[in-house]
C-alpha positions in Angstrom: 40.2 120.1 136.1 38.7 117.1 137.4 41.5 115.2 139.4 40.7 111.9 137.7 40.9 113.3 134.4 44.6 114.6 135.3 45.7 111.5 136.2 44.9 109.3 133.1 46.5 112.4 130.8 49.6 112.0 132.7 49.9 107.9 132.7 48.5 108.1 128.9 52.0 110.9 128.4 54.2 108.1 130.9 53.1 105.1 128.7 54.0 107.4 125.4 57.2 108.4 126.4 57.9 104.7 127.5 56.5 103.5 123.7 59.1 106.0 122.4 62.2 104.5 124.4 61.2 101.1 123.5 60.7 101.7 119.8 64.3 103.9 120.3 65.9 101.0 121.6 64.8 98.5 119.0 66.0 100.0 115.4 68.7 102.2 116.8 69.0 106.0 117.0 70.5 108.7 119.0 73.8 109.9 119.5 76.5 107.8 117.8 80.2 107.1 119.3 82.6 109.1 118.7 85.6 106.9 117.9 89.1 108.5 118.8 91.2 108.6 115.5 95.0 109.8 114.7 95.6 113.1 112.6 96.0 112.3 109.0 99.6 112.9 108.4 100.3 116.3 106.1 100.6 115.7 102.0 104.2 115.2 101.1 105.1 118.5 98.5 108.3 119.0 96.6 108.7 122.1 94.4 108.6 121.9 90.9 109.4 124.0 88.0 106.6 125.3 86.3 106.2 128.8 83.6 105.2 131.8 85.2 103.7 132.6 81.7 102.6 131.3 78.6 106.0 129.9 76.6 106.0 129.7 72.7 107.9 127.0 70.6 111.5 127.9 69.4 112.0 130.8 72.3 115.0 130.8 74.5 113.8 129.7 78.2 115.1 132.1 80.5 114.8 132.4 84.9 112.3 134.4 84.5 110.2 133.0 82.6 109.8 130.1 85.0 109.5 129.7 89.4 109.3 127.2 91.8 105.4 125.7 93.0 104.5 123.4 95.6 103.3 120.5 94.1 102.0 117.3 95.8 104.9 114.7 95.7 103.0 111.8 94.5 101.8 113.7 91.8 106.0 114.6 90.9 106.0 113.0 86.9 109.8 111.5 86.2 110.2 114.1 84.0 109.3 117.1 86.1 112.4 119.4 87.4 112.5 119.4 90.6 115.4 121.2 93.4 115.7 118.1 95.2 119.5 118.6 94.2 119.6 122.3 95.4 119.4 122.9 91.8 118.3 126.7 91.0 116.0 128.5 88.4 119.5 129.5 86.6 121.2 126.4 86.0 118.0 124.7 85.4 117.0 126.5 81.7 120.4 126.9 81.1 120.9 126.9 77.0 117.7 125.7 77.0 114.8 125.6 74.1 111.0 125.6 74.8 110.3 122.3 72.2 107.0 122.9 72.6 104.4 125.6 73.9 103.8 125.4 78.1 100.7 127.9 79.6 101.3 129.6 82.7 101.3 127.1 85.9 102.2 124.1 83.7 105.2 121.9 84.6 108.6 122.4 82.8 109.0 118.7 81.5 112.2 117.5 79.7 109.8 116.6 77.1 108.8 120.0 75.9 112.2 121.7 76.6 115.7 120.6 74.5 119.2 121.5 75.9 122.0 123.1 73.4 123.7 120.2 71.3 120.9 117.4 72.1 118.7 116.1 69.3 116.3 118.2 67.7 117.9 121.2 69.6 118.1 123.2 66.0 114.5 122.4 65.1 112.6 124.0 68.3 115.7 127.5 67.9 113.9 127.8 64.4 111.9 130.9 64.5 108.3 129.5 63.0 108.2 129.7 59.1 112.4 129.3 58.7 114.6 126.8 57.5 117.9 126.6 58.5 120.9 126.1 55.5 124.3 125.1 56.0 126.9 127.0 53.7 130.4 125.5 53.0 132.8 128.6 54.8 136.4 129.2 55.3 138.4 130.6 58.4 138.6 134.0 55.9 134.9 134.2 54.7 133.9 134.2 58.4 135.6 136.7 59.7 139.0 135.4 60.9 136.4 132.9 62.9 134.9 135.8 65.3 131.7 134.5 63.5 129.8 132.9 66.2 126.1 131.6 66.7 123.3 134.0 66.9 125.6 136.9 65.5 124.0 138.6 62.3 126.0 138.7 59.0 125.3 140.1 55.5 126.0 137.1 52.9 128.8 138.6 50.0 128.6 136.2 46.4 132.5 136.7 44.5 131.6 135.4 41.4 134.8 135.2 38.8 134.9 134.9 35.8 136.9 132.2 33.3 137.2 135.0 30.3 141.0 135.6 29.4 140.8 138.6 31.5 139.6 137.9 34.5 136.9 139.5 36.4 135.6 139.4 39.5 131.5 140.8 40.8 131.3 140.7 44.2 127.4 141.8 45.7 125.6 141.5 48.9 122.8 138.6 48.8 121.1 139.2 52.0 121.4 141.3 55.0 121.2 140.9 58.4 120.9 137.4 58.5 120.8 135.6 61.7 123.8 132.8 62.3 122.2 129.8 64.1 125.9 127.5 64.4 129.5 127.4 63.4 130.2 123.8 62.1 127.9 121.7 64.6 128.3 123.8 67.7 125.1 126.2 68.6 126.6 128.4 71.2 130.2 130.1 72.2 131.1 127.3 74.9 131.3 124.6 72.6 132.7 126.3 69.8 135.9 125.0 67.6 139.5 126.0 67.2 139.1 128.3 64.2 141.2 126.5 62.1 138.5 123.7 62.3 135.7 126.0 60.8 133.7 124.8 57.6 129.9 125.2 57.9 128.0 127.8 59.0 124.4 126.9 59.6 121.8 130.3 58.7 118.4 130.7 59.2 116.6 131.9 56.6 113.1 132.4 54.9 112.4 129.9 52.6 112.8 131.9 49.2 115.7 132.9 50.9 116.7 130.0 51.2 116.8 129.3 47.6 118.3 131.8 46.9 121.4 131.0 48.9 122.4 127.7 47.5 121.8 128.7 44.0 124.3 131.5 44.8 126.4 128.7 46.6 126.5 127.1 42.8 127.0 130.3 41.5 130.3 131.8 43.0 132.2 131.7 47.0 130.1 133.0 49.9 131.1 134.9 52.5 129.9 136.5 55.8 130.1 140.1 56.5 129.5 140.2 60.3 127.3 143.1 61.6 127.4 145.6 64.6 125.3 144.4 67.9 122.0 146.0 67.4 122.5 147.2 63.6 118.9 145.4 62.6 118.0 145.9 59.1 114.9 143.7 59.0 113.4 145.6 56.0 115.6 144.0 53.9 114.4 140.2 54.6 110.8 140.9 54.2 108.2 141.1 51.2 109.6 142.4 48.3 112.8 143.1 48.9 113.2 139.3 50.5 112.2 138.2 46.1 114.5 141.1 45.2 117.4 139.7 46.7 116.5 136.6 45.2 115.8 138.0 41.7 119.3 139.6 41.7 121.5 135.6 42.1 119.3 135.2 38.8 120.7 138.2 36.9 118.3 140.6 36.9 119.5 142.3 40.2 120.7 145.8 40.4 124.3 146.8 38.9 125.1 149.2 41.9 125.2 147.1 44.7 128.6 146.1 45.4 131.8 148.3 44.6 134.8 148.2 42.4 137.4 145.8 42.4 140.8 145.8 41.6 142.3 142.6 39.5 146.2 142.6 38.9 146.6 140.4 35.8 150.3 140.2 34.6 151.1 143.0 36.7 148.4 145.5 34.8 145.8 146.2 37.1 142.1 146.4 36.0 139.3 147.9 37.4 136.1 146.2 37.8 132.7 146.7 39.2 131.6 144.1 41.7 128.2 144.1 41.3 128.3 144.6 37.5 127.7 141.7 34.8 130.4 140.5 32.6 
């Protein structure tokens, strides 16, 4: 290559590279400066109650049925539950009520859960579809008192007659019935002396329902209680829920109560209890 030649290519790549730095130097470029900054400091997180699965309206909120989650601290609603008190799973859903239903994950608010005895408490223990009925009671028609909430009963109508011989029908209404309070207490802790006793609250289908004040016109109620774990469900559905009904109307069946025995001026009579006068 001619030696002149050489020369200009390398002076024409020297003024290039010169052009470059110059334009460079006039709008910027290159490597920026790093600027020394702190370490963020780490989120704040306090652990909140939240359901470990899907919770329905009206069910009793158990331990474990919730757990603890780390959740960001400035995210922490006022009516989260938190165990910034040491407080535990336990003592937290204690005689609790799931008010309204909470999916998996969600926080346990006080405004979807309702303790025993607070406001609306009664509502949200309603299984859906039931009405709860109060039912004047005495010490003896429950029991002696060992009647006590969420115990199940059979309800007994005495009916007696104002002939001049008297006569008394006695016959099972429903069965296996559940009791939802005694008076205005909704659990064993807070229950009265038995001598105080003179409501019982039930929960009932609505027909049901009905049927159990009409009765309460009729005659005295009383409540047979029933064995832990003697269900008879059968009875308080479909057609035998309207039969039960049909019967405080009259047109029930003759055989479902025994005999009773009425001393009337020291003669004693026999009757049937669950026939008609």
């Amino acid at each position: 290559m001619n030696t002149r030649r050489l020369v200009v290519l390398l002076l024409a790549a020297a003024a290039a590279g010169g052009a470059a730095l110059v334009v460079r130097g006039l709008f910027g470029g290159g490597t920026p400066k790093a600027d020394a900054r702190p370490t963020p400091p780490p989120i704040a997180v306090s652990q909140v109650l939240v359901a470990a699965k899907n919770l329905q309206s009206g069910s009793p909120l158990t331990a474990g049925q919730v757990e603890w989650q780390k959740w960001p601290t400035a995210n922490v609603g006022p009516g989260f539950i938190t165990d910034a008190n040491g407080l535990s799973p336990d003592a937290a859903v204690a005689g609790t009520v799931v008010r309204a239903p909470i999916v998996a994950g969600e926080p346990i608010t006080f405004a979807k859960i309702v303790k025993s005895g607070a406001a609306g408490f009664m509502a949200a223990t309603l299984q859906p579809g039931m009405r709860a009925v109060s039912i004047s009671v005495s010490v003896a028609s429950v029991a002696g008192g060992f009647i006590l909430p969420n115990d199940r009963v059979d309800i007994i109508l005495t009916e007696i007659s104002n002939d001049s011989v008297k006569h008394v029908n006695a016959r099972t209404v429903l069965s296996d019935v559940r009791v939802l309070a005694v008076d205005q207490a909704s659990d064993n802790k807070n229950q009265k002396a038995v001598s105080d006793v003179k409501t019982a609250t039930l929960e009932l289908w609505p027909d049901q329902a009905q049927a159990v004040i009409r009765a309460q016109a009729a005659g005295t109620l009383s409540l047979a209680l029933r064995a832990l774990g003697d269900r008879d469900t059968a009875l308080n559905t479909g057609a035998a829920r309207r039969n039960k009904a049909e019967a405080l109307t009259g047109s029930g069946d003759d055989d479902d109560a025994g005999q009773i025995a009425i001393i009337r001026y020291g003669v004693t009579h026999t009757q049937n209890g669950g026939g008609k006068n």
